[in-house]
N, C-alpha and C positions, 0 to 999 in steps of 0.2 A: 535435457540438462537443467538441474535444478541449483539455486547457490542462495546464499544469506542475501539480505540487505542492511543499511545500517543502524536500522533502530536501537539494537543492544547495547550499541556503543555511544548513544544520545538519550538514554531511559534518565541514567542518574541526573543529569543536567536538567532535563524535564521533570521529574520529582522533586529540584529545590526548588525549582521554579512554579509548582503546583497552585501556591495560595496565589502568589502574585496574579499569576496565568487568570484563574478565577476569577480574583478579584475586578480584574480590566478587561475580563471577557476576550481574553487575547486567543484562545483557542474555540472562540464560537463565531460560526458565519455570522453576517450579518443580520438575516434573514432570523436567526436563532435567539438573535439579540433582543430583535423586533425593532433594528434600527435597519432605517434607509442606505443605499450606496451613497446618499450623500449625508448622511450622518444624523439627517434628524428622525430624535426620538418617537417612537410611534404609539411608545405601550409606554406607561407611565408609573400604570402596576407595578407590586414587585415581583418579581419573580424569583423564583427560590431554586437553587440547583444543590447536588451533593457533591460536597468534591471527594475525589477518591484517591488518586496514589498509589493503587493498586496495578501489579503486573499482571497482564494477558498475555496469551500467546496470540499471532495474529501471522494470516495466510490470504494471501491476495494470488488470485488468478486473473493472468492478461485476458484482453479478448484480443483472439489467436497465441502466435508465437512470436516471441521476439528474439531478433537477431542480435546476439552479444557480442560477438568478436566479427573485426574485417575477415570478409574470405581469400583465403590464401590467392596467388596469384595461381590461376592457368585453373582454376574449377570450375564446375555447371556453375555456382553462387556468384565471382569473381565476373566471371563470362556473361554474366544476364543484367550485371547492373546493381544486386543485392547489397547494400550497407548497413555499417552496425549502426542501429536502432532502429529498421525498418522491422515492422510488424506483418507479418504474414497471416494474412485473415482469408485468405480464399488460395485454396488448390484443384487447380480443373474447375472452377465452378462449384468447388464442395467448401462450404465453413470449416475451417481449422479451429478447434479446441481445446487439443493439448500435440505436446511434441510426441506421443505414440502413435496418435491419430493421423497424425501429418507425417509419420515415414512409414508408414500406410496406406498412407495415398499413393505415396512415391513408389512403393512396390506395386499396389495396382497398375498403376503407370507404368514401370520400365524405364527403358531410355527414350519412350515417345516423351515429344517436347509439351512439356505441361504449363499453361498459366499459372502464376502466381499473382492475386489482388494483394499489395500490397500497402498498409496506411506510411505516410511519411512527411515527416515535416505540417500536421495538420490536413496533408491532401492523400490524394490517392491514385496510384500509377501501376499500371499491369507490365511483367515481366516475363519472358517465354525462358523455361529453363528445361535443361536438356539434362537427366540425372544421368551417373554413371557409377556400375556396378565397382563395390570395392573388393579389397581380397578376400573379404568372406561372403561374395556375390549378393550383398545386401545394394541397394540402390541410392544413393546418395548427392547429394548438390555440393556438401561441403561444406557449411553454416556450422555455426555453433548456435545455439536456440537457447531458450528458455519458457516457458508457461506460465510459472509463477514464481510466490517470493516467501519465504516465511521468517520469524524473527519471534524475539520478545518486545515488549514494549507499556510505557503506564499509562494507562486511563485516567485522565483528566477530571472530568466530571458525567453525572449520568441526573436525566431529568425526572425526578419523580412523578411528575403529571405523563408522559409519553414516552418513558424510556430511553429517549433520544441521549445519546452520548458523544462528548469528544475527546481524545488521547494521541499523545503524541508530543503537538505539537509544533511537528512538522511533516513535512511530505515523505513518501516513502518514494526514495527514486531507486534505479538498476545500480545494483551495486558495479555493473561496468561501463554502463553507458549514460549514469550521470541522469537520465529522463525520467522523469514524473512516472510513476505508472498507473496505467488509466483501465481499471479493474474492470472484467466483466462481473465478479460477484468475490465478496471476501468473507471473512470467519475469523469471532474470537475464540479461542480454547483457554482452557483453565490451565497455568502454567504451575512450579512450584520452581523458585530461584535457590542453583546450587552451589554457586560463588559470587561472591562481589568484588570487580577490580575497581579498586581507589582511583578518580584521577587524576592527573597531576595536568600543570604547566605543559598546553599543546599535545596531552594527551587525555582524552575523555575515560572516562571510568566505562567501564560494562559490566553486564548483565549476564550471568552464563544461567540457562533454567533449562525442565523437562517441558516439553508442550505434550499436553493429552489430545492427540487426532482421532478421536471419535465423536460419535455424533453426543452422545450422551454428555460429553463435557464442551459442548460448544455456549460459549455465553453470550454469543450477538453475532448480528450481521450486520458487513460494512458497506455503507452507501457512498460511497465518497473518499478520495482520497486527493488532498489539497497541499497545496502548500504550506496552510495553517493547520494541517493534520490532518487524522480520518477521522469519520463522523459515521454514524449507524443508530442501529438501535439495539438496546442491551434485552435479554430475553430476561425469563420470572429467575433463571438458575444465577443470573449475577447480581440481579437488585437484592436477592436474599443476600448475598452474601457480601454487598457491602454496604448493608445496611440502609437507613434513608431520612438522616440528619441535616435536613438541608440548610443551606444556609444564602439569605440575601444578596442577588449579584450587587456588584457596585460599575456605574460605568465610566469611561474614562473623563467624560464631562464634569464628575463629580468629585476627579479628584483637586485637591488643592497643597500649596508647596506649606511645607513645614515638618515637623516632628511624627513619627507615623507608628505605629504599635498591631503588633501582627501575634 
């Protein structure tokens, strides 16, 4: 089972907010900044980023599957303990990697009772689930699942010395279950946007685009996905095409109150 997240509907928000973002290094780890967890500066240098504003397409895959919806009452899932937001990373002792993979298992299996390694809550707890054939004798526990995520979203900035990039803004969490998701590996594609909704008062604007899923149009890969957004590094196919005007970070120590010009 695959489904949107919310980035679309938080692009345009992120886009006026672009130079500010920049500006105060509000979308760069700290580490990126080359300042400390405790805020002192480390690098004195300037440092020069590009800022972009540009839309990607962007697809993040869980490590394993994650569980979207409670399972109904009286099924294998329901019966073993299974909750929605538990991630499913081990069946029988075999790594889960997408949801074809994992009702695969489950037909190797049958209705012998199988382990489930499940991560939850930061830990990790083994479940014994007992599948059972449905009406079209496919084998099943009763979950609804999901692998991955995909969306549009704007790129922030990207670093001319190492590629390094950040966009967003914010975290990409399950658009049902509200949690962070903690990517085994992600992917930018080159998008083209085919509406723009205005937004208004308690309603966010979005983003409606095409995403190109092939390899040939991927422009980075994502390392990280935080609640100050994702981060990665941008390949040679994106820095051509957005150029590489960089301009001086400023940081938040150096700002002061009065009249400001942007």
């Amino acid at each position: 089972m695959y489904g949107p997240f919310q980035t679309a509907k938080r692009a345009l928000r992120g886009g006026a907010a672009l130079v500010l973002a920049l500006l105060l290094c509000a979308a760069m780890p700290a580490r990126a900044a080359g300042v400390t967890a405790g805020g002192a500066d480390q690098d004195t240098s300037a440092r020069m980023l590009v800022p972009v504003g540009h839309t990607v397409g962007i697809k993040l895959f869980a490590r394993g599957v994650m569980v979207v919806k409670a399972p109904e009452s009286g099924t294998p899932a329901d019966d073993c303990g299974l909750q929605t937001g538990d991630i499913i990373v081990k069946c029988g002792g075999v790594s889960v990697t997408s949801s074809e993979q994992f009702q695969s298992l489950l037909q190797e299996n049958g209705e012998t009772a199988t382990d489930l390694q499940v991560r939850r809550e930061g830990g990790s707890v083994t479940l014994s689930v007992s599948p059972e054939q449905n009406e079209k004798g496919a084998y099943c526990i009763g979950a609804w699942i999901r692998d991955s995520m995909a969306g549009i979203g704007t790129m922030t900035y990207y670093d001319p010395d190492s590629g390094a990039f950040g966009a967003l803004g914010h975290g990409i969490n399950d658009v049902d279950t509200g949690t962070l998701l903690k990517p085994s590996e992600g992917r930018l594609y080159d998008t083209t946007i085919v509406n723009i909704h205005k937004g208004e008062s308690g309603a966010p604007g979005e983003l409606s685009g095409l995403i190109r899923y092939r390899d040939s149009f991927v422009c980075g890969t994502i390392a990280e996905n935080t609640e100050a957004g994702i981060f990665g590094t941008a390949n040679a196919h994106l820095v051509e095409e957005m150029g590489a005007e960089a301009l001086q970070v400023g940081y938040k120590q150096e700002i002061e109150t009065g009249e400001a010009w942007i």
